[in-house]
VEXDREN-2710 file (C-alpha; in Angstrom, 1 decimal):
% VEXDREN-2710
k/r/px/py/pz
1/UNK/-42.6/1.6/6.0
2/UNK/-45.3/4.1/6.8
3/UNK/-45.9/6.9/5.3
4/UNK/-43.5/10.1/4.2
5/UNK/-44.3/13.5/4.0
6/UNK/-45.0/15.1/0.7
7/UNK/-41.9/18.1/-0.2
8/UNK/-42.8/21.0/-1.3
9/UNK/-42.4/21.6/-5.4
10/UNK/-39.3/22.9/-6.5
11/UNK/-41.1/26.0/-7.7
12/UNK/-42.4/27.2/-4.7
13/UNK/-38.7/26.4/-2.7
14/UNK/-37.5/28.7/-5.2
15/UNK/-39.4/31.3/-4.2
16/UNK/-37.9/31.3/-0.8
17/UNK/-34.5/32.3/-0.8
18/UNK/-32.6/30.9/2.4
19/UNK/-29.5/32.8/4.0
20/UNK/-27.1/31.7/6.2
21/UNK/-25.2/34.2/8.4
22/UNK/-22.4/34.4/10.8
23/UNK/-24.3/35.2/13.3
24/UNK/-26.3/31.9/12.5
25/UNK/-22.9/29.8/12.0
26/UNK/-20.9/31.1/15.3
27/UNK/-23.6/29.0/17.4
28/UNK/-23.3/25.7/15.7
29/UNK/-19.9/25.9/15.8
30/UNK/-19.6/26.4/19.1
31/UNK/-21.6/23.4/19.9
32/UNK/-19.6/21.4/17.5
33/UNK/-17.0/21.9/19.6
34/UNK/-18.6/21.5/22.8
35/UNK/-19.0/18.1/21.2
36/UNK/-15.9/17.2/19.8
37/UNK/-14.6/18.2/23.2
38/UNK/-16.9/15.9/25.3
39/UNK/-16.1/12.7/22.7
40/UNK/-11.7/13.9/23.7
41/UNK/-12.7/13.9/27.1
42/UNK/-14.5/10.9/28.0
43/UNK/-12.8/8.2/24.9
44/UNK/-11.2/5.9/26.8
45/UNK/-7.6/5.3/25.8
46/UNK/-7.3/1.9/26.8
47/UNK/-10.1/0.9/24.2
48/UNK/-8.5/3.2/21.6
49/UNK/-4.5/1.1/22.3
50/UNK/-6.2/-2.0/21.9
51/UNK/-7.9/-0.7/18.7
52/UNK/-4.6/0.3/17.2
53/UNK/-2.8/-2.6/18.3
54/UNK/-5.4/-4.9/16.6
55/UNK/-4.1/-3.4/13.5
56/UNK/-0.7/-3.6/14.2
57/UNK/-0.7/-6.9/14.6
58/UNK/-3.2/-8.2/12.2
59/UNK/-1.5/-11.2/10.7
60/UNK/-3.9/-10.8/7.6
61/UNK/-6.2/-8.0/5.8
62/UNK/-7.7/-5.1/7.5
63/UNK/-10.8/-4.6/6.4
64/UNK/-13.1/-1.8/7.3
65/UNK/-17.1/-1.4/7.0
66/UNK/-20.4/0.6/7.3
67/UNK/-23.6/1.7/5.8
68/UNK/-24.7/5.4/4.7
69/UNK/-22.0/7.9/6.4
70/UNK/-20.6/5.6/8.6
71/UNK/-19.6/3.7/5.3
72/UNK/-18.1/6.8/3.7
73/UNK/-16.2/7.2/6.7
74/UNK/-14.7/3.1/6.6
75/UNK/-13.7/3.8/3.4
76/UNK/-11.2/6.5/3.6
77/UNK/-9.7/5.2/6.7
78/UNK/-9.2/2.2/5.2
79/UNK/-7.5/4.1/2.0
80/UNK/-5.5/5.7/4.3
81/UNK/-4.5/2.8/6.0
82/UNK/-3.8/0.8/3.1
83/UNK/-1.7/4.1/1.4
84/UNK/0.8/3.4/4.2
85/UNK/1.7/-0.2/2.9
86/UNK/1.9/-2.0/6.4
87/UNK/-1.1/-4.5/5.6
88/UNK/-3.8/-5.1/2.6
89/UNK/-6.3/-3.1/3.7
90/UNK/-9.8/-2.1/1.9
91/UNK/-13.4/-1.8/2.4
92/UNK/-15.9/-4.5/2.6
93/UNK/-19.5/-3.5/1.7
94/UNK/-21.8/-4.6/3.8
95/UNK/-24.7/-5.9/1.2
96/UNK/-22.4/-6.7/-1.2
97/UNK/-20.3/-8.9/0.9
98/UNK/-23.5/-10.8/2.3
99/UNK/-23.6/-11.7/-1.7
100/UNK/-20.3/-12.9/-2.5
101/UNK/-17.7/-10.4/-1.6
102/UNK/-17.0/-11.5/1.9
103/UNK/-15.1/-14.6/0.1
104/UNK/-12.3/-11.8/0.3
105/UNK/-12.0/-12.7/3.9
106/UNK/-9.6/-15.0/5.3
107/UNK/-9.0/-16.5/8.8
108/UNK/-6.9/-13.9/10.6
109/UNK/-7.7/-10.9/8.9
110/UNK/-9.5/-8.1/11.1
111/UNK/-13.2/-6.5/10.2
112/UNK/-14.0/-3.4/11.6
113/UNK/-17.5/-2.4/11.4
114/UNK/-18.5/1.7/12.1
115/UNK/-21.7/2.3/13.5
116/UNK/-23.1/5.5/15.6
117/UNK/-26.3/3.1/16.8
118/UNK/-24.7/-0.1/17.0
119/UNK/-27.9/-1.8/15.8
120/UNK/-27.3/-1.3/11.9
121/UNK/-29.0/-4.4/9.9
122/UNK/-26.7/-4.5/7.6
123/UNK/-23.7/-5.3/10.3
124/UNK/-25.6/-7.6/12.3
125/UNK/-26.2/-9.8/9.6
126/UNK/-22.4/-9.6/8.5
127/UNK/-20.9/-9.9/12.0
128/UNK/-22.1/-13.6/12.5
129/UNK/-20.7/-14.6/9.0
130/UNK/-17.4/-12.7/8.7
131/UNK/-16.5/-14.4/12.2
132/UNK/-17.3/-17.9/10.4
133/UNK/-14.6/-17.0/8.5
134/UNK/-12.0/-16.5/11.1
135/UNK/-12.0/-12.8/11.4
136/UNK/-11.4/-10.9/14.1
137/UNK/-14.3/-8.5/14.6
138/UNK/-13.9/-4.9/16.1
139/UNK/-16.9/-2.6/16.4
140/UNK/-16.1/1.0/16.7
141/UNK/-20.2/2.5/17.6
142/UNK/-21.2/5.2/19.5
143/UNK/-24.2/3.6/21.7
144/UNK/-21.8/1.6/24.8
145/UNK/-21.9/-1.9/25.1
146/UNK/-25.6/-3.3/26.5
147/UNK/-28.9/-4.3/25.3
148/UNK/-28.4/-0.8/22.9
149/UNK/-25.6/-2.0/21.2
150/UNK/-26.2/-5.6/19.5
151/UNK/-23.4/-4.7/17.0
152/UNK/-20.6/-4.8/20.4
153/UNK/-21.9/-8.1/21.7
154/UNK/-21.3/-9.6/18.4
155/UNK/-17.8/-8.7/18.2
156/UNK/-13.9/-9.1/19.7
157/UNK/-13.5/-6.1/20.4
158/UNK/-15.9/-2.7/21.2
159/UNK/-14.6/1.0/20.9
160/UNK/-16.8/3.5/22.3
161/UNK/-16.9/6.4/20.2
162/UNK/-18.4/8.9/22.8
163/UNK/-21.1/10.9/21.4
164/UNK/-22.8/13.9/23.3
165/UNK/-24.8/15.2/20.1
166/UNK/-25.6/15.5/16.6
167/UNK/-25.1/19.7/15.6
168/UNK/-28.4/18.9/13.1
169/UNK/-31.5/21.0/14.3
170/UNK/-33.3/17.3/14.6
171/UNK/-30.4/15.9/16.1
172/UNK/-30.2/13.1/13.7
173/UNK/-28.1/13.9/10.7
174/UNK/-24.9/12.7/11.4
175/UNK/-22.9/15.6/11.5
176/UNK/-20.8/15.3/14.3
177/UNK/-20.7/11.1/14.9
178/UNK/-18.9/11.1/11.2
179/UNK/-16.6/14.1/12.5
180/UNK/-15.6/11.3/15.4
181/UNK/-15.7/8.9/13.4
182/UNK/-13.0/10.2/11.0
183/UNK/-10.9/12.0/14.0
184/UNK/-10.6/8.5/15.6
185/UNK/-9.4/6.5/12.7
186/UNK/-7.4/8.9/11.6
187/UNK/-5.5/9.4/14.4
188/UNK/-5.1/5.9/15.6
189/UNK/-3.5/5.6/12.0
190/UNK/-0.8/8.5/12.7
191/UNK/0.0/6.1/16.1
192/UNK/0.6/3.3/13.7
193/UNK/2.9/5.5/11.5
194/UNK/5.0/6.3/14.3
195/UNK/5.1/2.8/15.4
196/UNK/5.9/1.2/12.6
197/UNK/8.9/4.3/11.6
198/UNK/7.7/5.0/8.5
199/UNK/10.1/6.7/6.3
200/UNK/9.4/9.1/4.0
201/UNK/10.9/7.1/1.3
202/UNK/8.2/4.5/2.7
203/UNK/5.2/6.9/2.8
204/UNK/6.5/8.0/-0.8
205/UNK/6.4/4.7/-2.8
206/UNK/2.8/4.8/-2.3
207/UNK/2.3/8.1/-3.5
208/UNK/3.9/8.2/-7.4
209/UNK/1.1/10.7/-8.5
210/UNK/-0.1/13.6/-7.2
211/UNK/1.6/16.7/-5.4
212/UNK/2.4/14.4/-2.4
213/UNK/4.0/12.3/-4.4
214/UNK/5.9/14.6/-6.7
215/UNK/6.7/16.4/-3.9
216/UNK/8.5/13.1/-2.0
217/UNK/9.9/11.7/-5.0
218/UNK/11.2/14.3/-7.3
219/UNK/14.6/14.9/-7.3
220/UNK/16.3/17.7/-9.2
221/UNK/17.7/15.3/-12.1
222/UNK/14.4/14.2/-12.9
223/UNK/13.5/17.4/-13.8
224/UNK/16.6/19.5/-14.4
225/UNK/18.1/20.7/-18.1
226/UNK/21.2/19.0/-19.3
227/UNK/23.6/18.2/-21.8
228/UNK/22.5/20.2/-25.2
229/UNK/19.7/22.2/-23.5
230/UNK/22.5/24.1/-21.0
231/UNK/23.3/27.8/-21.5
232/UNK/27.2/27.5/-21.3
233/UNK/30.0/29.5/-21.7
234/UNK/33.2/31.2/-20.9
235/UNK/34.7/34.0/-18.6
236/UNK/36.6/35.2/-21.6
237/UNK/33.6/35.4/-24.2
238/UNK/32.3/39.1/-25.2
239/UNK/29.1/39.6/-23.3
240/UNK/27.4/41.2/-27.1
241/UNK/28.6/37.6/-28.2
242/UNK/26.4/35.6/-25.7
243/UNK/22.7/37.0/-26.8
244/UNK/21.9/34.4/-28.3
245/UNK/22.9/31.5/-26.2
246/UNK/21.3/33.7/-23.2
247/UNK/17.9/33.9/-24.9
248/UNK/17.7/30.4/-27.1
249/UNK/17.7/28.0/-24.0
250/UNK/14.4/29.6/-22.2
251/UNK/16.5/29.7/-19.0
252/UNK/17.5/33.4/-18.5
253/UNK/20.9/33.1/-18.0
254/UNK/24.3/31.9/-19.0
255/UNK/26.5/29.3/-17.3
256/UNK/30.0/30.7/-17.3
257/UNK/32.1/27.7/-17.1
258/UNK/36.1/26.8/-17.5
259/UNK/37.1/24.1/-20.4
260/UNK/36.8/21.4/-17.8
261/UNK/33.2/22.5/-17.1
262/UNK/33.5/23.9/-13.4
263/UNK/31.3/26.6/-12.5
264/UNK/32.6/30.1/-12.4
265/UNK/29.5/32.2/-12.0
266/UNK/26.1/33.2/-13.3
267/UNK/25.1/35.9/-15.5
268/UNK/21.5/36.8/-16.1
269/UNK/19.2/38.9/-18.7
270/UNK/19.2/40.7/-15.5
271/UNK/22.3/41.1/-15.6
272/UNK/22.4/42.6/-18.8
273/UNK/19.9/44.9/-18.5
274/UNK/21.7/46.3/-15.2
275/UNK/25.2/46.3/-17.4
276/UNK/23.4/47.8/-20.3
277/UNK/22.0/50.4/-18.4
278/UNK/25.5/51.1/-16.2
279/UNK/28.0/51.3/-19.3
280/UNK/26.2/52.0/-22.4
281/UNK/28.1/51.5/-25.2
282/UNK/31.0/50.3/-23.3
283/UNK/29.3/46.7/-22.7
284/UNK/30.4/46.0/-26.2
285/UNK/33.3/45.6/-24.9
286/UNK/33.1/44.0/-21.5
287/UNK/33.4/40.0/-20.9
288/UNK/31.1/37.8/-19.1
289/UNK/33.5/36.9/-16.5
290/UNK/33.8/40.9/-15.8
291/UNK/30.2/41.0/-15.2
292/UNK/28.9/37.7/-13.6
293/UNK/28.1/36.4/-10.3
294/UNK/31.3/34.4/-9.1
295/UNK/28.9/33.4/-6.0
296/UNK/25.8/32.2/-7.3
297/UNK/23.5/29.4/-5.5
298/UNK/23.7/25.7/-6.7
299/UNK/22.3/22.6/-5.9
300/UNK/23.0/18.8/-6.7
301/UNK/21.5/16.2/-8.6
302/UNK/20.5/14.0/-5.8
303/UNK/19.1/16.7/-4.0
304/UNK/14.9/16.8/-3.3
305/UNK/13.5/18.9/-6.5
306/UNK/11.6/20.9/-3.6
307/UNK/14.4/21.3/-1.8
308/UNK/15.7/23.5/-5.0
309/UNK/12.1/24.9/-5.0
310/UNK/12.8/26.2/-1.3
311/UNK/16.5/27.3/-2.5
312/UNK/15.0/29.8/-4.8
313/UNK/13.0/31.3/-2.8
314/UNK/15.3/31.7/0.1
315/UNK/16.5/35.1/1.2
316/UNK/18.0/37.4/0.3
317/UNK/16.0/37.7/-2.9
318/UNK/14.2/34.7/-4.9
319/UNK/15.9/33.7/-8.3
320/UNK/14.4/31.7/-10.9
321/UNK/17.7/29.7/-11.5
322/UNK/20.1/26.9/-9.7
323/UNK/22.8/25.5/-11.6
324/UNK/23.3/21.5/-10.8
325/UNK/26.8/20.6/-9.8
326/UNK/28.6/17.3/-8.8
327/UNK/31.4/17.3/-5.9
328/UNK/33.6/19.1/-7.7
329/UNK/31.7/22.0/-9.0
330/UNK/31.3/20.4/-12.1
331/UNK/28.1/22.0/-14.3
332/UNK/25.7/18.8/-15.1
333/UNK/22.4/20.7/-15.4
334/UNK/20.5/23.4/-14.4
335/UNK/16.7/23.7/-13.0
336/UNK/14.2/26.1/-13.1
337/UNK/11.4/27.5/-11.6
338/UNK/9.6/27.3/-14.7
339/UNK/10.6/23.4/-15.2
340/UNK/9.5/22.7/-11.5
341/UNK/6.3/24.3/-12.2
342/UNK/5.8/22.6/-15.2
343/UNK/6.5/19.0/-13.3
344/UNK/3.7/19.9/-10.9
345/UNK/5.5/21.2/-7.8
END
């Protein structure tokens, strides 16, 4: 193995405070994209179609592969790919899969291994043995095919990944071969999601957590107020009345409805502040139909919750409100911005 350098102690690293400036950053990211730009330029698309169309038409898994960065890198493009939900997908580790793990392959499922070298160990010694499997092999490396690049002769199919230099002051920490890397597969993904159509009821079925999910699935009757928890009441009812109602249901306003539930109009604690304000003692004896908004913005059931999100904030001003109404302005809920909040959107 030879022999390593001994690091300075942590004491006397301490001592010496490091900066970084922009001055020092503006360089190195002008060569990082000098490099990214020479890797766009010279990638051959014909090598990159064939790539995607491997996966396209993999009858079985899609596996993905690498060690150190280049591992890091297989992994999340094979969690994107899998997020779609076009083919199994996952990552095979190298070592592990040279003890028992490659029994996950099957004949007609596709390995591809990442490598900037093409001469990783750990691949070589899995290339010969995923093959006896009946895989199809696809190396995406940095070093073209040749004598340098033992990893392409070993398999199907060989992307070059072209690399003009690392942005490390050695030139070896792979800093800008894992940028490729991840540009690449990513992309050739987004060509597979516009091939294959996917919906955003498709994309969404994978994605039940999160914001992305919430965000796709979510529609306003999952999360609107209903039934008992609705601030209802009539045109004709004293405004001095209402109080109550408007302040016990933690939405800020009053549902004026007729007695077959249809919608007449809004009224708000705004509202009552501005009336309060405007008449004085006189609001003891106005209604709520003489004071509420006969034009106020709904939404539907069915509708996306962030669609009703977006609806609140629209011009002319934002309101923290929509009432829910069916095709014949009948009141069946309301939904707030505090209640989509709450549900993570």
């Amino acid at each position: 193995m030879g022999s390593l350098p001994v690091n300075a102690s942590p004491e006397c690293a301490a001592l010496r405070r490091a900066t970084v400036s922009a001055s020092d950053l503006a360089p190195l990211f002008s060569a990082q994209r000098r490099h990214l730009d020479h890797f766009f330029d010279r990638l051959d698309m014909s090598q990159a179609a064939a790539f995607a169309q491997a996966l396209l038409d993999a009858p079985g898994a899609v596996f993905f592969t690498g060690v150190g960065k280049s591992g890091i890198v297989a992994r999340k493009i094979a969690q994107t790919l899998a997020s779609l939900g076009f083919a199994r997908a996952g990552f095979l580790a190298p070592v592990d899969a040279l003890h028992g793990d490659i029994g996950a392959l099957f004949p007609g499922d596709v390995l591809v291994l990442l490598s900037k070298s093409g001469a990783s160990d750990e691949l070589l010694a899995l290339a010969p043995c995923a093959r006896a499997k009946g895989a199809y092999l696809i190396s995406l490396t940095s070093a073209a095919s040749g004598a340098d690049c033992p990893l392409a002769a070993a398999c199907d199919l060989n992307v070059h990944l072209p690399l003009q230099g690392e942005v490390c002051p050695f030139g070896l920490a792979p800093v800008t071969s894992t940028a490729i890397q991840m540009v690449f597969g990513d992309t050739v993904v987004a060509a597979i999601m516009e091939a294959r159509r996917l919906s955003r009821d498709q994309y969404a079925s994978n994605h039940p957590a999160g914001k992305i999910g919430k965000t796709l699935i979510f529609k306003v009757k999952d999360v609107m107020k209903k039934q008992n928890e609705l601030p209802l009441c009539k045109e004709g009812d004293m405004i001095m009345d209402q109080l109550t109602e408007l302040t016990s249901k933690g939405c800020g306003c009053l549902l004026v409805v007729d007695e077959d539930h249809h919608l007449i109009g809004t009224f708000t604690d705004g509202d009552l502040r501005r009336t309060l304000k405007a008449s004085g003692p006189a609001i003891f004896n106005l209604t709520v139909g003489e004071m509420c908004n006969r034009n106020p913005r709904t939404i539907t059931a069915d509708a996306m919750a962030v669609e009703a999100m977006e609806k609140m904030e629209s011009p002319p001003s934002p309101v923290q409100f929509l009432p829910v109404v069916d095709d014949n302005n009948v009141v069946c809920g309301i939904i707030t911005l505090h209640g989509l909040v709450s549900a993570g959107l």
